[in-house]
C-alpha positions as CSV (number, residue, x, y, z in Angstrom):
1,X,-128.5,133.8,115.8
2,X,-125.7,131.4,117.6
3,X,-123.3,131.8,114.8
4,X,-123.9,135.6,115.2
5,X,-123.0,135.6,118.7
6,X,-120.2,133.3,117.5
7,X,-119.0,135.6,115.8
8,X,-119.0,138.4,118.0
9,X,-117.5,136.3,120.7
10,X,-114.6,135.5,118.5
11,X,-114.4,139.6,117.0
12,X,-114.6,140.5,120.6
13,X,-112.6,137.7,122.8
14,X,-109.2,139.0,122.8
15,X,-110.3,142.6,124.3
16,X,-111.0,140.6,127.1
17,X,-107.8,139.6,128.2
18,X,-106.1,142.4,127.2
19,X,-103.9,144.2,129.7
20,X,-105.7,147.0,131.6
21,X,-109.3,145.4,132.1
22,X,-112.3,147.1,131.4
23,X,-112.5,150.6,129.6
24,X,-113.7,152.9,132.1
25,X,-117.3,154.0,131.3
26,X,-118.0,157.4,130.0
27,X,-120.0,159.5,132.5
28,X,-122.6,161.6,131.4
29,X,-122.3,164.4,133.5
30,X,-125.5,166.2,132.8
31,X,-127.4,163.0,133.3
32,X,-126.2,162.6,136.7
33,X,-127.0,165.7,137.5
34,X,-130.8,165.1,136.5
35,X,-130.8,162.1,138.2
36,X,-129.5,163.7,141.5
37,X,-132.1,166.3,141.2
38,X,-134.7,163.2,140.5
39,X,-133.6,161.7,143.7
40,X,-134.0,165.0,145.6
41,X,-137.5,165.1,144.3
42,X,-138.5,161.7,145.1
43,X,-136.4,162.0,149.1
44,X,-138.9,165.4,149.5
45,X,-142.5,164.1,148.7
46,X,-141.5,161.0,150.2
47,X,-141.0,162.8,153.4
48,X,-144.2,164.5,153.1
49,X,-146.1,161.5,152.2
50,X,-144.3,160.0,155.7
51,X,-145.4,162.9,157.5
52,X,-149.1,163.1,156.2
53,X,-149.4,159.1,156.8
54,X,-148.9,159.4,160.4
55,X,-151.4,161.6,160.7
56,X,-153.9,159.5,159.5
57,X,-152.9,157.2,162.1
58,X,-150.3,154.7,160.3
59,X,-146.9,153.8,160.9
């Protein structure tokens, strides 16, 4: 296994340094639009679950 990552460390080294610095990362557009509507789902019945809490007398 160490001379595997050997390996790739020596394959892979040089792109490090390179000019330019990291590739940008490829966005998924779709999945960000999923995960926004996840979010949106979560902020709503966490609301509710705030609202229905203090009823029940808690914070």
């Amino acid at each position: 296994m160490i001379h595997q990552w050997k390996r790739a460390l020596l394959e892979g080294a040089s792109g490090v340094f390179e000019c330019g610095g990291r590739k940008k990362p490829e966005i998924d557009e779709e999945q960000v639009k999923e995960l926004h509507a996840k979010i949106g789902e979560l902020a709503v019945a966490n609301s509710f679950l705030e609202r229905k809490l203090k009823l029940w007398g808690g914070k």
